[in-house]
N, C-alpha and C positions, 0 to 999 in steps of 0.2 A: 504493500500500500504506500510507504512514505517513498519506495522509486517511482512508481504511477505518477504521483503528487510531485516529485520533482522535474519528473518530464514534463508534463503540462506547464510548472511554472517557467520551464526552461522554454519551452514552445513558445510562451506569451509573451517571454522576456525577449525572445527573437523577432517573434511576430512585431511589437511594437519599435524594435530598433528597425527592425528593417524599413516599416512605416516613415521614421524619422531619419532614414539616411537623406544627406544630402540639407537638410534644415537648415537654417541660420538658428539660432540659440531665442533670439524671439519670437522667432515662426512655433518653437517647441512649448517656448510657453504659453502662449496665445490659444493654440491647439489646448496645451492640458487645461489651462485656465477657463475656456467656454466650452469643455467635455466637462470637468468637476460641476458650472454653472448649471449645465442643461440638465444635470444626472439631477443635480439638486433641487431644480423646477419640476423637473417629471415624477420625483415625486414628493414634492408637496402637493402636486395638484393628483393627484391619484391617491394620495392618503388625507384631501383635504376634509373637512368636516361636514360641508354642505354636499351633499352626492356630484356626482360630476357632469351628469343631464342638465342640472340647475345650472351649474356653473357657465356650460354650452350656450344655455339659453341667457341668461345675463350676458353673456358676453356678445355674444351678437346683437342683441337687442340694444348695449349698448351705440356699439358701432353703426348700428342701422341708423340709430339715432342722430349722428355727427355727421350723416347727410342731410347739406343745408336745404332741401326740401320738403323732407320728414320732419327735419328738426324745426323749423319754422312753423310746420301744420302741427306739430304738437306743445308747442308754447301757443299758437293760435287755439288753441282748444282749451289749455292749461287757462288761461285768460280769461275763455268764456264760463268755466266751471267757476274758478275763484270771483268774479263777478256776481254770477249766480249764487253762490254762499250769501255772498256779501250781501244780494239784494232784498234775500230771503230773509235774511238777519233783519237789516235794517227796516222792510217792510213792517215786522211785526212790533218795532219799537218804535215808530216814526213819529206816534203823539206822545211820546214820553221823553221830559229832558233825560240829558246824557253830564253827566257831572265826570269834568276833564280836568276838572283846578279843583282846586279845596275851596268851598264857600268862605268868603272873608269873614262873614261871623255864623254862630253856631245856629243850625238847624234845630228847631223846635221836636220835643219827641211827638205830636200830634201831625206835624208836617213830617217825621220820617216814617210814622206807621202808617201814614197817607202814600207815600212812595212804594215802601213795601208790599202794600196793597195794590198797588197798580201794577206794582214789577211783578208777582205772583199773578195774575189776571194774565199776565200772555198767552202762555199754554192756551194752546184750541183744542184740547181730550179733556175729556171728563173723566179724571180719574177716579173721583169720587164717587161716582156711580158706576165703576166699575168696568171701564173701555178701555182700557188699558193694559198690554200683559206685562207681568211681574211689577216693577217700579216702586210701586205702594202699596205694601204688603198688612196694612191694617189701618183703621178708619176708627179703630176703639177710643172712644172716648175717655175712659177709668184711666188709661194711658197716657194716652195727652195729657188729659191735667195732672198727672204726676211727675211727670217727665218736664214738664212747662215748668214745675212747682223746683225739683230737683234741682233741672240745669241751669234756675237761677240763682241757687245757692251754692254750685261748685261751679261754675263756667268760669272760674280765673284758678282754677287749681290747677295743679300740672305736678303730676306722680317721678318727672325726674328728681324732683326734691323731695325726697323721700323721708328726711326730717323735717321739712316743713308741712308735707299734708300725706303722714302715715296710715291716716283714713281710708283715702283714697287706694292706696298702695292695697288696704285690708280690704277695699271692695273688687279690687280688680282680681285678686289671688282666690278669692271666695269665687267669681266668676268662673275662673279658668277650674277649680275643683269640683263646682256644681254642673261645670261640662264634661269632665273629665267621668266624672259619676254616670252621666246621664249615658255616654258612650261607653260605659263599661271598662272602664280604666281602672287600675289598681294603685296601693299607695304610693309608686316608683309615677305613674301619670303626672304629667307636670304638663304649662304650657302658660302663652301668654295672652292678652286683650291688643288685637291688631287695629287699623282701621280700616280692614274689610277683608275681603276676599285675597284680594290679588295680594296685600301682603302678607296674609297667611303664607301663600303659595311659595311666592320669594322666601320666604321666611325658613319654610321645610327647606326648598331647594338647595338655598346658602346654608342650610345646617348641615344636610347630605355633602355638598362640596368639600365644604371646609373637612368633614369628620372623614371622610374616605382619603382627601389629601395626608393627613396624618397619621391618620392607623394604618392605610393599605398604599399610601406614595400613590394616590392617582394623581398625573398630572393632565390628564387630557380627558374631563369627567364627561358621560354621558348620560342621559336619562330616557330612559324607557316609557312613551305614554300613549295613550292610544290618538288616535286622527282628531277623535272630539273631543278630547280633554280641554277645558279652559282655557283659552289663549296666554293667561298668565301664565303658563311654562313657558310661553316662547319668548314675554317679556323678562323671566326670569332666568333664560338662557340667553338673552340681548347683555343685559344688567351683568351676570357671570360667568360669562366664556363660557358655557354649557354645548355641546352638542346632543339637540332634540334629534331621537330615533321616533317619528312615527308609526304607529302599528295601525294599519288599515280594522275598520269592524265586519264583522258579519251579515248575512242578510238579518240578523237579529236586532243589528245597530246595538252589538257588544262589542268590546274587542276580541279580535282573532289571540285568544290564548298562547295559538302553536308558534303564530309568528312573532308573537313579544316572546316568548322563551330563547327564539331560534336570534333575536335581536340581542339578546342578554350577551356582556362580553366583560373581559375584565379590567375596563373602563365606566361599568355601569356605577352606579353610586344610587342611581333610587330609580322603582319602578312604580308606577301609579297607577290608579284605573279612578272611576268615578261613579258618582254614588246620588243621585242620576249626576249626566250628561247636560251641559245645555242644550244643544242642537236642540235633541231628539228624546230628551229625558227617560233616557231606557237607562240601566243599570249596568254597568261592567261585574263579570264576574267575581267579584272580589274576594270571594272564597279559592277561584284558582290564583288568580293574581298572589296572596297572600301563601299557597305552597311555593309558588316560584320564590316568590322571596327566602324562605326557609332554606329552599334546596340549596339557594346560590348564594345564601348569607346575604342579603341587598336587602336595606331599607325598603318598605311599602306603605306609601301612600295613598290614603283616601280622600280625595275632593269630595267630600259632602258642602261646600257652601251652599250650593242653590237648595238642598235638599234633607239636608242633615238634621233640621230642627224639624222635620217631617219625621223620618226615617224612624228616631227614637221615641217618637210615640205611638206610631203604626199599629204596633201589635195591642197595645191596649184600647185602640180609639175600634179596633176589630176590623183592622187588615190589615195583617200578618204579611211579614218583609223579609227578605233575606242579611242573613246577620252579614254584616259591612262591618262592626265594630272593632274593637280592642279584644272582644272573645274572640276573634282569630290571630293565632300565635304568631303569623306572619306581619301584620299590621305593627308600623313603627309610629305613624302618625295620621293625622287626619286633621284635615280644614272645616269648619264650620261656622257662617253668617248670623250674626246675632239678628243683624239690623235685616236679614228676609222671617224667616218664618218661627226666627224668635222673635219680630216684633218688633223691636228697640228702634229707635231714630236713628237714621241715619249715619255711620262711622263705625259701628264695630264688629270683629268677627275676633272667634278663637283659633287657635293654633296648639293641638296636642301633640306632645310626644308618649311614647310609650316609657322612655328612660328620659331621666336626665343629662345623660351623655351627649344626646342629640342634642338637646336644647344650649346645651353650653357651645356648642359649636354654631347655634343662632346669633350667639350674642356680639358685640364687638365692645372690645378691650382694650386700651391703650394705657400702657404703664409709663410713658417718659415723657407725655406730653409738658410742657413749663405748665399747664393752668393744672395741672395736678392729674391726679392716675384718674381715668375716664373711664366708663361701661352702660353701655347700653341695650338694653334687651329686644329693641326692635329696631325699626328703620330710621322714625322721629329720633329725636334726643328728646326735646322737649313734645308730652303726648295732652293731650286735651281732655283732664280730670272729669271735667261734664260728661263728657260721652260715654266713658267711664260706667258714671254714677248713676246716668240713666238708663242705660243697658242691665245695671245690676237692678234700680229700681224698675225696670218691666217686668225680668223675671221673678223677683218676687212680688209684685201686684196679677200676674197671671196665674202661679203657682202650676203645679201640675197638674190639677184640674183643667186650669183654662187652656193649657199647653193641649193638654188631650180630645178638648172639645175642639177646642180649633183646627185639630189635626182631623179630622172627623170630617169638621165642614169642609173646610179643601178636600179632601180625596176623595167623599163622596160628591163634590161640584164635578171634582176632576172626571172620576170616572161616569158622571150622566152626562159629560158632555161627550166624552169618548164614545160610548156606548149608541149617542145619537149622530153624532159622523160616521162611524164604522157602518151606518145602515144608508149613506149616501153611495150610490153605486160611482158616482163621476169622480169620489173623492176616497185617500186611502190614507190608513193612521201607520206613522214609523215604528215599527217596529211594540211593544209592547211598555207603554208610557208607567215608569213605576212608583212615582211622588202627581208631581204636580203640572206636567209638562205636555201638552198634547200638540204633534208634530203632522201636517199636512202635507200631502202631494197630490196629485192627480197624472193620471196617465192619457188626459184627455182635452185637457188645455192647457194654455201653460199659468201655473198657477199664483204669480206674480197676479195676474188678474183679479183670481179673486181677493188677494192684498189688497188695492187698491179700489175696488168695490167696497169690500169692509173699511176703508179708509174713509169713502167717502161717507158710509152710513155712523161717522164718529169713532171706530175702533183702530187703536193701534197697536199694530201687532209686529211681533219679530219673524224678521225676512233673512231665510236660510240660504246657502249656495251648498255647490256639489253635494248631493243633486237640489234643483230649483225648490222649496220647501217654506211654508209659514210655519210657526209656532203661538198658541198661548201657555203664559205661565200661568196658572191659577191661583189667585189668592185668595185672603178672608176677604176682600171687598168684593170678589165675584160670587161669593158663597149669599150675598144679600139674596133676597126673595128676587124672581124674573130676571136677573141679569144672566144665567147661564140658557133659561128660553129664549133671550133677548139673542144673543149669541148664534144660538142654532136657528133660530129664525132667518135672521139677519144674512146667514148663510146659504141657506133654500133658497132666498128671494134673492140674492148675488146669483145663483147657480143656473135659477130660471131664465136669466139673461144671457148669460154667459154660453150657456149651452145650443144658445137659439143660433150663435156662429163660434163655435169651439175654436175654430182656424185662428181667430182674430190674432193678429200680435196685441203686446201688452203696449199700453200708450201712458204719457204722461210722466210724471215720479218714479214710478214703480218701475218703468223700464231701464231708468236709469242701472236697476239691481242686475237685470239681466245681461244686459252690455258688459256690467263691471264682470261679471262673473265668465264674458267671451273674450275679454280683451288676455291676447297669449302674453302680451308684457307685463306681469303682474306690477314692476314699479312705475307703471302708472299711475296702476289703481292706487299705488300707495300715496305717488304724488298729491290723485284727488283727494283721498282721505285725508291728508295734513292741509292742504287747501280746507277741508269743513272743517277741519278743529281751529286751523287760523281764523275763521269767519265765526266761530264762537267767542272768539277776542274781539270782535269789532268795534268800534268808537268811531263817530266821525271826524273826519277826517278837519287838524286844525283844533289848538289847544282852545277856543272859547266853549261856552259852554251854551249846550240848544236851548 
């Protein structure tokens, strides 16, 4: 064997002299210097993190673009989109001044509850009766006024000072335990008061990164989630150098169990599934999801936000759910919304671990800073004690009583209104909705229309892509008397129209979803999307004030 191996070397060793006879001495290096470069490019870009199809297609798309005919027609388009933000903005505040400077002297509190008043009147949905999917997840009164009552006794406290409002600090710790409880967490359960969803999300994420960088030397982390998982992985793989693995779902609208296994590598740091889904509010297995974690030692995460304060009352309000919890041994942590269908105003969600090992690798810690050694257990430094206080004060003004009855109303709204689409032949339900979530297609128009139909009869609902899809989320405001007849009604009579020319394309707004979802450049689409969050900054233009 080691004469084999020296002949070969001796072969290469010739093969490349001989290559090089006759050289100048810079010719040689030139030569080895853009051989080393090219080896080095071919493969980063064959082991880079985004697949290599994508990369193909960005890359042309760019360059297509840097033709000054294309590129003219799409800043000419770019143009008329950002305009149209703009105009759409402005239209709806056009009788209302716009304060650009600071009034030179102080506004009266009767003239700013008069503004507030007015600036609240924009909105054209009635959410309060109930046209709306998700947004406003209760209309309780007992709440309100507690909450009202509450957050104007702590709305200047702030739990980073922790000797100055230890209160606080005891409401928030009590929260994170009565959730911890609620999901079946043991005394090792630990977690914290976020302010919502998405920083739950980031929150698991950056604890998986950091805790796998340390214990197992990952340097190049991955994370395992299914297609529909929450777009905050992908903001929390923006945010931490994360490379998101995709796992496609099922005709079930679960994920493909075989192919998140076959995904799993020794880069993975956390696998997730979800507990429902937004799209399409079906359920991921989370019972297989939790053996792959076991098998491969990898954290498992559950996104319960949209659904999690459903989920744990299911079985006693009587119907019975598949355990997603902390009773399964693979389960490291899980996400969950105070502020949906726990009620609370606006701003908080929990974040469980199973250990506290995870969570310490949540935290961030600086010991050398000059203002003194630093520690933070979420994203904020400083967090907003009200939000806090009133989250703790809902759940105990709901108790577990109210918790159960409400979970009751929603799933029973949810499934009569399931139950009466499934009996629309034109129309078809995703897959098996398991909270709150009921998911529309049609294989017979295209169903943007009827979006836009229910749009115009007052309802606003969530507009799906791959494949074309509406959703509503159910809440305690739709569970009011007539609002889910209203609903299906509303529907028939879109349908009666609709069906009289099936063919029609989609016109108006709602087209716009359709386009977005054809155009092959996707950073356009991304273009337009920063164009409408720009146009939700809007001010007239010029510092006086209207």
């Amino acid at each position: 064997m080691p004469c084999c191996a020296q002949t070969s070397l001796n072969f290469v060793k010739s093969a490349i002299n001989a290559r090089f006879v006759g050289k100048e001495p810079w010719q040689i290096i030139a030569c080895t210097t853009s051989t080393v470069l090219l080896t080095v490019w071919i493969y980063n870009f064959v082991f880079d993190d985004e697949p290599i199809i994508n990369r193909l297609k960005r890359t042309f798309f760019k360059y297509v673009k840097l033709i000054p005919s294309i590129r003219r027609k799409i800043e000419s388009e770019m143009d008329k989109v950002n305009t149209e933000f703009e105009r759409d903005m402005s239209s709806k505040t056009a009788h209302l001044k716009y304060f650009t400077t600071l009034p030179e002297k102080a506004l009266s509190s009767t003239e700013i509850l008069k503004i507030v008043d007015d600036v609240l009147s924009l909105g054209s949905y009635d959410y309060k009766a109930g046209l709306v999917s998700g947004t406003v997840y209760t209309m309780n009164k007992d709440i309100k006024d507690i909450t009202k009552e509450v957050y104007g006794r702590t709305s200047y406290t702030n739990p980073l000072h922790t000797d100055v409002f230890p209160g606080i600090c005891k409401m928030e710790a009590e929260i994170v335990r009565v959730t911890a409880n609620l999901f079946h967490g043991d005394s090792k359960t630990c977690g914290c008061v976020t302010s919502g969803g998405t920083e739950s999300i980031l929150m698991a994420c950056k604890a998986y990164r950091d805790y796998a960088r340390a214990v197992r030397g990952v340097k190049k982390p991955e994370i395992v989630v299914p297609v529909t998982i929450h777009s905050a992985f992908d903001k929390a793989a923006q945010y931490f150098n994360l490379r998101v693995k995709s796992i496609p779902v099922d005709n079930n609208y679960q994920v493909n169990i075989k192919a998140m296994k076959q995904a799993i590598s020794s880069n993975t740091v956390m696998i997730a599934g979800s507990a429902p889904n937004y799209p399409y509010g079906t359920m991921d297995d989370i019972e297989a999801i939790s053996e792959l974690g076991l098998k491969y030692n990898i954290p498992v995460h559950v996104d319960a936000c949209l659904g999690g304060f459903l989920t744990i009352f299911m079985n006693e309000a009587g119907y019975p759910t598949p355990v997603t919890d902390f009773r399964l041994p693979g389960v490291t942590s899980i996400s969950a919304d105070t502020h949906k269908y726990g009620y609370t105003p606006k701003g908080t969600s929990v974040i469980l671990y199973s250990d506290t090992k995870y969570r310490h690798y949540q935290y961030t810690v600086t010991t050398d800073w000059p203002g003194g050694v630093y520690g933070s257990p979420t994203v904020a430094g400083s967090r907003a004690g009200g939000n806090i206080a009133v989250c703790w004060a809902t759940m105990l003004t709901l108790g577990k009583e109210g918790y159960v009855k409400a979970t009751r109303d929603v799933i029973h709204t949810t499934r009569y209104i399931e139950k009466h689409l499934r009996d629309i032949p034109s129309i078809f339900i995703f897959g098996q909705p398991a909270t709150s979530v009921v998911a529309i297609g049609s294989n017979v128009f295209e169903i943007y229309r009827l979006a836009g139909m229910l749009n115009e009869k007052g309802w606003n609902l969530n507009t799906l892509q791959y494949p074309s899809a509406i959703h509503i989320c159910v809440t305690h405001v739709h569970a009011q008397p007539g609002v889910a007849d209203r609903f299906i009604n509303d529907i028939k009579a879109s349908l009666e129209v609709i069906l009289k020319n099936p063919e029609q394309p989609v016109e108006g707004k709602m087209a716009l979803y359709g386009q977005a979802q054809s155009i092959p450049d996707r950073s356009i689409v991304g273009d337009f999307t920063r164009c409408f969050i720009d146009s939700i900054y809007y001010t007239p233009k010029g510092s006086a004030q209207k």
